[in-house]
Structure formats: C-alpha cells, structure tokens
C-alpha positions as CSV (number, residue, x, y, z in Angstrom):
1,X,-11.6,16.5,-34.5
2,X,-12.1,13.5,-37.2
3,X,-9.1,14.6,-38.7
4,X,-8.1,13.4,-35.2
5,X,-9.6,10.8,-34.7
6,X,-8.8,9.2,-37.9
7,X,-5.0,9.6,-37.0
8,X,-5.1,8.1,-33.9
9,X,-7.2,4.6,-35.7
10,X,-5.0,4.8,-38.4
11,X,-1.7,4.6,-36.4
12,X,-3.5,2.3,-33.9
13,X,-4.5,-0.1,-37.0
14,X,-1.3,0.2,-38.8
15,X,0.8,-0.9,-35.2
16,X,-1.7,-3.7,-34.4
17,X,-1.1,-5.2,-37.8
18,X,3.0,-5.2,-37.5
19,X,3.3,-6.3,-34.0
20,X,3.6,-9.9,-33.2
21,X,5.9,-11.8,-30.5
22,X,7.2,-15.2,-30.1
23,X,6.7,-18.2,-27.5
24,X,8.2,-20.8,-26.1
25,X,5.8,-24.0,-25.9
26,X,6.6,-27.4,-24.8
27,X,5.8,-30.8,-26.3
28,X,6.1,-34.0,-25.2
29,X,3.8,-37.3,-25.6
30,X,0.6,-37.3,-24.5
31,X,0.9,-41.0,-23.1
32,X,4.4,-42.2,-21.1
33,X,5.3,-45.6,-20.1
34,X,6.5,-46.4,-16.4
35,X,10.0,-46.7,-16.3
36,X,10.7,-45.9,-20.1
37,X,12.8,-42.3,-20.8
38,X,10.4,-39.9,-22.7
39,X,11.6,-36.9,-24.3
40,X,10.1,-33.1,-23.8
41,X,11.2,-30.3,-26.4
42,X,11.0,-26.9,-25.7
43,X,10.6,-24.8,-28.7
44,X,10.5,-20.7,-29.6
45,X,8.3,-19.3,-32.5
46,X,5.0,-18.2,-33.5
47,X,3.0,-21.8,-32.5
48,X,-0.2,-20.9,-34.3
49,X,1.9,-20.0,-37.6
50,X,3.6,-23.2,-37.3
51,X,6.9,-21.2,-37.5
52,X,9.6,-22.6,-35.3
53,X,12.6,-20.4,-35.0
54,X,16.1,-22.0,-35.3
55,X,18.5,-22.1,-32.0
56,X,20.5,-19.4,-33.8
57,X,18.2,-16.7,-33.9
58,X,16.5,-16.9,-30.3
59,X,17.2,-14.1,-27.9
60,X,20.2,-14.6,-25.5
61,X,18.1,-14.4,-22.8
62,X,15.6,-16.8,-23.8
63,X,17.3,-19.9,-23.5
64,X,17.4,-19.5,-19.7
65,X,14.5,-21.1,-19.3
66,X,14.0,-23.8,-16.3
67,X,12.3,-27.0,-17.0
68,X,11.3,-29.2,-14.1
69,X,8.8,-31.9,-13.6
70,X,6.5,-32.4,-10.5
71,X,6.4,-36.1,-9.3
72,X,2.9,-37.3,-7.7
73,X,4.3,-37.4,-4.4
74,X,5.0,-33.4,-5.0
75,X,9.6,-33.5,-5.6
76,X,10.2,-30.8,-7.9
77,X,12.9,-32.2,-10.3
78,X,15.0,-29.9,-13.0
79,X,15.8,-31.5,-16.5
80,X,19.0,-30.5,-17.7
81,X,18.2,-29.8,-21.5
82,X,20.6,-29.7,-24.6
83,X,20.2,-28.1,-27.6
84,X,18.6,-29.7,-30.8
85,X,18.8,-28.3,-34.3
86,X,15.5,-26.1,-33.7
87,X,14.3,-26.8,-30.1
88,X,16.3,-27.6,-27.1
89,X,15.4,-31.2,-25.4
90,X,15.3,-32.8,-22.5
91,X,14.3,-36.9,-20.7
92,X,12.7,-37.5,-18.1
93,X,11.5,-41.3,-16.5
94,X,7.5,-41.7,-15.5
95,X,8.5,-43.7,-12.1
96,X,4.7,-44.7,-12.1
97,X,1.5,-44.4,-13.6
98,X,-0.6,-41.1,-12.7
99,X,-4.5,-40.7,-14.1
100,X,-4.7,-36.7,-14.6
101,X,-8.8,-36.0,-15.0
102,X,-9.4,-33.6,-17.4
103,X,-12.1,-30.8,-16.4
C-alpha cells in the first residue's frame, strides 16, 4: 500500500513539474487620448516568465483570435490585426473620454 501510494505522488509530482501552457494576453496603454489612434498587441507565451513566443512557433489555431472593442454607448467593433515580429497588433481611436472606477 505505501509502495502505492508513493507511486501515485511520485508520478503526480513528476507531471505537475513538466506541464506548463501558454497564453495569449493583451497590452495596450493604460491612458488614451480622444481622437488619437492607440495601438493594442496581442501576444502568446508564458506572461509570468516574461517569455514571448515568436509568430512562428504559435499554434495554427491560435491566431484566430477575435479582437473587438466595446464603445460606451455599447457597439461592438472588430479590429482587424496584422502580424508584428512577436505579437500581432492592432488601432483603434478613443472617440471620447470614458472614467472606468476601479473596484
């Protein structure tokens, strides 16, 4: 029975430590200008490792993503993005000035 049990840990330990998955994250400026094009990148890696993997070695399926943006009055608007050397990028224009509380 510990025989076992100490099996099942270490196989359980030694998968835990391999396995690790990427993300896509977005970044854009924290502050916009009304009426001035800001750029958003979209980017796939490990975000907490800094690692940011190059367009060529993403997943086919992963760079069918959507990207839209919600204006205050509630239009839902797709960016069309185009690829960078590491992340993919798309504008958008702030039409007006929105105050977003943060909770």
């Amino acid at each position: 029975m510990l025989l076992r049990f100490t099996c099942t840990l270490a196989l359980a330990l030694m998968t835990a430590m391999n396995s690790f998955g990427h993300a896509l994250w977005i970044e854009t400026s924290p502050v916009g200008k009304r009426g001035q094009q800001q750029e958003v990148r979209v980017f796939w890696g490990e975000f907490a490792d800094k690692d940011i993997s190059p367009l060529d070695k993403w997943f086919s399926d992963t760079k069918s993503y959507t990207l839209t943006v919600i204006t205050p009055d509630g239009k839902v608007l797709p960016l069309q993005s185009a690829p960078g050397k590491d992340h993919y990028k798309a504008y958008f224009t702030p039409i007006r000035t929105a105050l977003i509380p943060l909770s």
